[in-house]
ZATI-434674 format. One record per residue (C-alpha): residue number from 1; residue in three letters; z, x, y. Coordinates in Angstrom, 3 decimals, always signed. Example, Ala and Ser with C-alpha at 12.3 -4.5 7.8 and 13.67 -1.06 7.14 Angstrom:
2
> seq,type,c3,c1,c2
> 1,ALA,+7.800,+12.300,-4.500
> 2,SER,+7.140,+13.670,-1.060
END
This chain:
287
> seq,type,c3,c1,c2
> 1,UNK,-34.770,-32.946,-4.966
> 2,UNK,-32.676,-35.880,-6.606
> 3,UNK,-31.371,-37.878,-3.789
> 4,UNK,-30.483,-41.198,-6.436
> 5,UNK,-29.824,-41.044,-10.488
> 6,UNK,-29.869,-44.529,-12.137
> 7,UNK,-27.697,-44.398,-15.706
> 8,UNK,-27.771,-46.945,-18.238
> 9,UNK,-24.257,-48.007,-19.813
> 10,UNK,-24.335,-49.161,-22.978
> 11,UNK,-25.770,-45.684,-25.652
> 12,UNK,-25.710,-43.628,-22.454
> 13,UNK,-22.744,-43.330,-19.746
> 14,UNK,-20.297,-45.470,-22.868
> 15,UNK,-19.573,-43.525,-25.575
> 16,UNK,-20.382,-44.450,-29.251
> 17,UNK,-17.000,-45.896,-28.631
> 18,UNK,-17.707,-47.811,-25.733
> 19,UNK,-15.945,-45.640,-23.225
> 20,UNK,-16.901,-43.743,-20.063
> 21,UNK,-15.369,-39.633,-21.061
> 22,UNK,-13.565,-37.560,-18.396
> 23,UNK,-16.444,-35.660,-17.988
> 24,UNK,-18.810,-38.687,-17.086
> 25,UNK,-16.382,-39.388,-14.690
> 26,UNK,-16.018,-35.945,-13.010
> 27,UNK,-20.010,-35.346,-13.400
> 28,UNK,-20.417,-38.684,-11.094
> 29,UNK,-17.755,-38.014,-8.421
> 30,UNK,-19.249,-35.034,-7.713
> 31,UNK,-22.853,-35.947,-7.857
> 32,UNK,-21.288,-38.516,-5.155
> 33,UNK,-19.663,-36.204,-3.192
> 34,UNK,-22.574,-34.077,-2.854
> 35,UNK,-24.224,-36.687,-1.273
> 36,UNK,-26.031,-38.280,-4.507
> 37,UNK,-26.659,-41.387,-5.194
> 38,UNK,-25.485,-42.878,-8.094
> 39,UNK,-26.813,-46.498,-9.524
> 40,UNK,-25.700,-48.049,-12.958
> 41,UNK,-28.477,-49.745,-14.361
> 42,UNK,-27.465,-52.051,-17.130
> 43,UNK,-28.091,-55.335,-18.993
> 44,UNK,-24.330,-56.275,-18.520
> 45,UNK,-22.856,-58.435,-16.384
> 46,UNK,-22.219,-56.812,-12.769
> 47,UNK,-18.785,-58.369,-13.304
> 48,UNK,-18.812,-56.812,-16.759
> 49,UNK,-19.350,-53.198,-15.018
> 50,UNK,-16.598,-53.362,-12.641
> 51,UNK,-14.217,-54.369,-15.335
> 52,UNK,-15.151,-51.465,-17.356
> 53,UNK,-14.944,-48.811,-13.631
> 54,UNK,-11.746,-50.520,-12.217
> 55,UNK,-9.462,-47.418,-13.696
> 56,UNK,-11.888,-44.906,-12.132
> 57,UNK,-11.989,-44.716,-8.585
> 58,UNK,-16.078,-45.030,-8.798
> 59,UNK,-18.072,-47.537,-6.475
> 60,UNK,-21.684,-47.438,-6.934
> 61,UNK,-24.467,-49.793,-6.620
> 62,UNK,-24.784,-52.312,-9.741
> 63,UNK,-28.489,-53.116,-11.164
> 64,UNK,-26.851,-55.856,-13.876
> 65,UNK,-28.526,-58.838,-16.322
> 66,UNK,-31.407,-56.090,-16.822
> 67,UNK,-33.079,-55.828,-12.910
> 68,UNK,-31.791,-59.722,-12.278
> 69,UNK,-29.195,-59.038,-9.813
> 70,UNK,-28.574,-55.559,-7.501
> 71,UNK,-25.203,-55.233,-5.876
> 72,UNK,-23.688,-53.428,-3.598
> 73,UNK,-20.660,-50.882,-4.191
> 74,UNK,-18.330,-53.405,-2.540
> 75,UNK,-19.382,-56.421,-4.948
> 76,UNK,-21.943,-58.437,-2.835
> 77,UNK,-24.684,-59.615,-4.152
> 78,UNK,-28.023,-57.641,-2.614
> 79,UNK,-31.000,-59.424,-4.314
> 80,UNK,-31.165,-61.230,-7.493
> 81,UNK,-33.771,-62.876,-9.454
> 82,UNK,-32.810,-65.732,-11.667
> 83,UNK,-34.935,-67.636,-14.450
> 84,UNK,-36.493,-70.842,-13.182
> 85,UNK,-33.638,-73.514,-14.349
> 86,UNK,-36.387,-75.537,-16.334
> 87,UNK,-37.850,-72.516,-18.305
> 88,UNK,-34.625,-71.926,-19.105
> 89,UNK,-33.238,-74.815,-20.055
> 90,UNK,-35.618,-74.875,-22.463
> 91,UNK,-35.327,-71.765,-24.302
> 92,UNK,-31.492,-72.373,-24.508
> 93,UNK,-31.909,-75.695,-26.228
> 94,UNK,-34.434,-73.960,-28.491
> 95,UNK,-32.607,-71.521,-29.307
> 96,UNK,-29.296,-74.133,-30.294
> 97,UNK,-32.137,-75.738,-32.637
> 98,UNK,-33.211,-72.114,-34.321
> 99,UNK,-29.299,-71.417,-35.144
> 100,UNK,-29.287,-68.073,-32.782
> 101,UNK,-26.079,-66.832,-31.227
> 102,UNK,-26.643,-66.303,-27.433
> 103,UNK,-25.416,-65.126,-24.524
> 104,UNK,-26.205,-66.522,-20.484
> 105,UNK,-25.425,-64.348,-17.523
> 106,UNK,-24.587,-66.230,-14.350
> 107,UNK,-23.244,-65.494,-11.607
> 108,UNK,-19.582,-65.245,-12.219
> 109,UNK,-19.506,-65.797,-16.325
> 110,UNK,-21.196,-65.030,-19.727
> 111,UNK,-21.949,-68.670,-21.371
> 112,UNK,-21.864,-68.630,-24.804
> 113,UNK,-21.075,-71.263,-27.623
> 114,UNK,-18.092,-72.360,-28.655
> 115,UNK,-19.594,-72.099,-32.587
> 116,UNK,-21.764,-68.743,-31.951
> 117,UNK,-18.840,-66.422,-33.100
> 118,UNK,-18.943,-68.472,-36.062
> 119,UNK,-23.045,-68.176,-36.469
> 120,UNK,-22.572,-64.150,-36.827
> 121,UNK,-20.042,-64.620,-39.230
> 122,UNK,-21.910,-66.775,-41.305
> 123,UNK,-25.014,-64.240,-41.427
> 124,UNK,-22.594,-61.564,-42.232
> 125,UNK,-21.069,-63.476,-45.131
> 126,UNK,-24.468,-63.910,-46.169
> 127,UNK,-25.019,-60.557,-46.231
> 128,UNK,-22.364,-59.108,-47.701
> 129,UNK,-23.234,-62.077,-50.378
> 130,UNK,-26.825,-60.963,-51.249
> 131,UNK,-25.636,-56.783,-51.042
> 132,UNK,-22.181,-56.665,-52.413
> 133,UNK,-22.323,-52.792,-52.677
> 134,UNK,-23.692,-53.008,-48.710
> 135,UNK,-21.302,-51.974,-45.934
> 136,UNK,-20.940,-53.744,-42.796
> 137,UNK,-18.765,-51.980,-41.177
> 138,UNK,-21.274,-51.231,-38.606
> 139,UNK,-22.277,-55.324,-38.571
> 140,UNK,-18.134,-55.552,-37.775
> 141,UNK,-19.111,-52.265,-35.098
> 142,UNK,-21.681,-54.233,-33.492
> 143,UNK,-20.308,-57.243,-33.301
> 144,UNK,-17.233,-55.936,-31.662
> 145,UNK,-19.021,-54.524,-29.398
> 146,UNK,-20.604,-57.719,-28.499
> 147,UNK,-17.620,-59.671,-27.845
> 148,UNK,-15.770,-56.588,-25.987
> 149,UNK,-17.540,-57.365,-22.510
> 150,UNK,-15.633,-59.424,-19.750
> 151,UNK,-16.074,-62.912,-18.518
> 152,UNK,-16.765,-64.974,-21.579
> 153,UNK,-17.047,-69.045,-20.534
> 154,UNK,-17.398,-71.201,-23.803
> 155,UNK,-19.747,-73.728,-23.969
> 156,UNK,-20.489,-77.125,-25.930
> 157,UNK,-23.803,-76.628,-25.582
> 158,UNK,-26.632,-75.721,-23.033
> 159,UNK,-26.390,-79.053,-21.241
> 160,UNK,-22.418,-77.343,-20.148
> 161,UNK,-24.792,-74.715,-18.085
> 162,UNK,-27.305,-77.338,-16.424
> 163,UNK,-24.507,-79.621,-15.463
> 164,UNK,-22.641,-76.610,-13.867
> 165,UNK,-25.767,-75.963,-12.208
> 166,UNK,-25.420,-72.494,-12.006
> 167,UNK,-28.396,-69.272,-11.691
> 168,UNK,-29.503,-68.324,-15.547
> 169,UNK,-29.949,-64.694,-15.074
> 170,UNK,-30.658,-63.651,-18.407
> 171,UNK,-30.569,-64.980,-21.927
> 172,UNK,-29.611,-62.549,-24.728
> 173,UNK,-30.279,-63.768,-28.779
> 174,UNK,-28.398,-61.451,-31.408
> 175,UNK,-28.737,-61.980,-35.133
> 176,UNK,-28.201,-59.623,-37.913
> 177,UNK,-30.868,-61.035,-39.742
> 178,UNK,-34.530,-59.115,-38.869
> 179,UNK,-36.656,-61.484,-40.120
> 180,UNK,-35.061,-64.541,-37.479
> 181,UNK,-35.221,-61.633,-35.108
> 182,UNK,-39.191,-60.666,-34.968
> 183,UNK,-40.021,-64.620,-35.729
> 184,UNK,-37.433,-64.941,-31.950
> 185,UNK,-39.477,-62.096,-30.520
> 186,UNK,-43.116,-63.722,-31.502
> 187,UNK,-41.925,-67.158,-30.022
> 188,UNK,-39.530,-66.509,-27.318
> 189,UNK,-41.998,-63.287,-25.945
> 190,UNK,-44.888,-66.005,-25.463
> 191,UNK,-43.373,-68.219,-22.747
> 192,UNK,-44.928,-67.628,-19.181
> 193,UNK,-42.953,-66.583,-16.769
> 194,UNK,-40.492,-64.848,-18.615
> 195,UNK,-40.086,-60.837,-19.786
> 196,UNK,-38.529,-59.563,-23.405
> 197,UNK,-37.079,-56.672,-23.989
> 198,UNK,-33.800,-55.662,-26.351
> 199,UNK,-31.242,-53.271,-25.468
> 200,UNK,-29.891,-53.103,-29.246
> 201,UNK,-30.837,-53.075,-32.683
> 202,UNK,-29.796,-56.822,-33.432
> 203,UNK,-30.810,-59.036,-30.055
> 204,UNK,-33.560,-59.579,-27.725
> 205,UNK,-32.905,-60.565,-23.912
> 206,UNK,-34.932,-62.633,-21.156
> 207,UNK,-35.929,-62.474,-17.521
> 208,UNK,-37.264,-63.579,-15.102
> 209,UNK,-40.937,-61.747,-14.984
> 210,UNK,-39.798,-60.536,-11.766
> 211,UNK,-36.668,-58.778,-13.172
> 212,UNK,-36.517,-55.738,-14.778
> 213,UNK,-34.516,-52.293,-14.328
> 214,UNK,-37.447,-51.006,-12.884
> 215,UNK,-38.412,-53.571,-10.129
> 216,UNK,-34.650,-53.653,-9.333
> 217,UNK,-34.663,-49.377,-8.819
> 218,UNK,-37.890,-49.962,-7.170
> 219,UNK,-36.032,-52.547,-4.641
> 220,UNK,-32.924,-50.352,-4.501
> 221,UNK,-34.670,-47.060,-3.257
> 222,UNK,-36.412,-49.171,-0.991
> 223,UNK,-33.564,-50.779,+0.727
> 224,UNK,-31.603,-47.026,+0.573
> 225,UNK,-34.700,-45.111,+2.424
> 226,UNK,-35.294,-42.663,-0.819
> 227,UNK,-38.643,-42.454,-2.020
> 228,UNK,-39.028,-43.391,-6.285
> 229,UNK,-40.196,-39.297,-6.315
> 230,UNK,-36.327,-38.459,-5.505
> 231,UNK,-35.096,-40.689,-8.000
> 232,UNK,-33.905,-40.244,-12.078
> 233,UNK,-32.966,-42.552,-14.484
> 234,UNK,-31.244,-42.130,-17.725
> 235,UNK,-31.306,-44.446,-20.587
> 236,UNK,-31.660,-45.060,-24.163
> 237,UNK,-33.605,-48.156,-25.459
> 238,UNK,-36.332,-50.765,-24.685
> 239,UNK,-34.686,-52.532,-21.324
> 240,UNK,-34.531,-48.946,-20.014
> 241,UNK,-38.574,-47.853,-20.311
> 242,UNK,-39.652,-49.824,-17.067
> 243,UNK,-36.675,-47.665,-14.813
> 244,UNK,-37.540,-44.535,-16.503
> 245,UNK,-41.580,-44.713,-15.839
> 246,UNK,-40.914,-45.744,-12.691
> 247,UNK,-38.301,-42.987,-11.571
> 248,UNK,-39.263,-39.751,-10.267
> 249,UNK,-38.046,-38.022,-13.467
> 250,UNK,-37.333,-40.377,-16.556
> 251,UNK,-34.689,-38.977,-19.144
> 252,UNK,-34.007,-39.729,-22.617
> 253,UNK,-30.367,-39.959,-24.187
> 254,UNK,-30.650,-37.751,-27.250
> 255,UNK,-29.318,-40.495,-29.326
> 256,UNK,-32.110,-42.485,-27.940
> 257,UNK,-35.097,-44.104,-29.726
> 258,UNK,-38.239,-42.057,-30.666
> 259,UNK,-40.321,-44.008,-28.080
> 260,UNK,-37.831,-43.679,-25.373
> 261,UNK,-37.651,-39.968,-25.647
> 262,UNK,-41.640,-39.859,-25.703
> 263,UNK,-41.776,-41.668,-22.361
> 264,UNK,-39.559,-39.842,-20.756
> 265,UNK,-40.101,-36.376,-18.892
> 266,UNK,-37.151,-34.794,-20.373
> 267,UNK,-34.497,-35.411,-23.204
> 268,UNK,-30.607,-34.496,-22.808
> 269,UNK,-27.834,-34.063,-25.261
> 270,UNK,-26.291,-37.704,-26.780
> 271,UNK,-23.745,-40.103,-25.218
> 272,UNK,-21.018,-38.361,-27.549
> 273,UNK,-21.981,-35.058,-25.807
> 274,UNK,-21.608,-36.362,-22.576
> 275,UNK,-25.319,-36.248,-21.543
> 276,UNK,-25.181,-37.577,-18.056
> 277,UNK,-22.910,-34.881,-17.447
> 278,UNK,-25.380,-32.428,-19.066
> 279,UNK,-28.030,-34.391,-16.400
> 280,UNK,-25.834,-34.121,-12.892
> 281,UNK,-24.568,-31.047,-13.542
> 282,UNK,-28.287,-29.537,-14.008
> 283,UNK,-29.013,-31.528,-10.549
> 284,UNK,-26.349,-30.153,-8.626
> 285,UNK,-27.019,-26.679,-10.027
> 286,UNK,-29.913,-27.099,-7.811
> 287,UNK,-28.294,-28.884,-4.675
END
């Protein structure tokens, strides 16, 4: 029996339009009421996900920055996991040199430059440049997207961060360019100590090798008495295969990658169609 579900936001519980329907909504409250569980598991900001639940009337437990941090429903900080300040440090200063746009999750903020809106721009206008016929209208999708989340600081530069002095959690690079993206992935996946994975088709994100949505439901379960066989987790891309292969019964989002729905034990409908619905409702079905 499913005593905890773990859902991913961003492709999964959010809509292609980046909200959370009515029938998400219901589909939780009364997986909660029946005495469920209910986790979001994302690579937001925990400060990020209780911006986008505030209208809701939904508490749940928050696995945020990709495993880093676990919350409570109430907003305190259970266990979190944060990069070692030099490591990090140094990837952010590498990454100013390399010309990436980037994003750090701390503890109360998402650092990011004051030029990195600017960077994305640029590659766009190259872009378009090159492909004149090319539309970017999903480039303009995406990068909306990007910037819609809650709790933007802007930075100078990386030193801003070490001055402040405050926990790295995890570094996200996004580029439309693929080519600055794998060459990222090679160099930035190499550095000990540290985990990649990418939640979307333009970035890459790092952790702490400790920190991952899976170690963090692992934890979670743990702390809650409910053994990993009782647990689900939904999700649709890379961040989400460690949660998934770890739960008792990993599911795909339909609109989810090929390899995602190959690892998992069973695929439901897409985010448009309301999938984690289509999931709780076939749990409580059997409650």
């Amino acid at each position: 029996m499913t005593k905890l579900i773990a859902i991913d936001l961003d492709g999964t519980l959010l809509s292609s339009k980046n909200e959370i329907s009515i029938e998400n909504i219901q589909a939780i409250k009364e997986a909660q009421n029946a005495g469920i569980e209910i986790v979001i598991a994302t690579g937001r900001a925990h400060f990020d996900v209780q911006a986008i639940f505030k209208d809701t009337d939904i508490k749940t437990w928050i696995i945020a920055a990709n495993g880093a941090t676990i919350y409570d429903p109430e907003g305190n900080l259970y266990h979190h996991q944060p990069i070692d300040p030099t490591t990090a440090y140094k990837v952010l200063h590498s990454l100013e040199q390399d010309g990436f746009y980037y994003e750090v999750f701390s503890s109360s903020c998402i650092y990011t430059p004051n030029n990195g809106r600017k960077l994305l721009q640029i590659e766009i206008d190259r872009i378009q440049s090159a492909n004149p016929d090319v539309s970017i209208d999903s480039l303009e999708e995406a990068l909306s997207k990007q910037f819609s989340q809650t709790g933007f600081t802007f930075i100078d530069s990386y030193k801003d961060i070490k001055e402040a002095g405050t926990p790295v959690y995890n570094i996200l690079a996004f580029s439309f360019f693929e080519e600055r993206l794998k060459a990222g992935w090679s160099k930035y996946g190499q550095i000990e100590g540290l985990t990649i994975v990418s939640s979307a088709n333009h970035n890459f994100e790092l952790e702490h090798q400790h920190a991952s949505k899976g170690i963090a439901l692992e934890l979670l379960s743990k702390k809650l008495g409910i053994a990993l066989e009782h647990t689900a987790a939904i999700g649709d891309s890379m961040n989400d295969l460690s949660m998934l292969s770890r739960a008792g019964i990993g599911i795909a989002m339909g609109n989810a990658k090929n390899s995602i729905k190959e690892a998992a034990d069973l695929v439901t409908v897409t985010n448009d169609e309301n999938g984690v619905a289509h999931f709780i409702q076939s749990v409580l079905s059997k409650v």
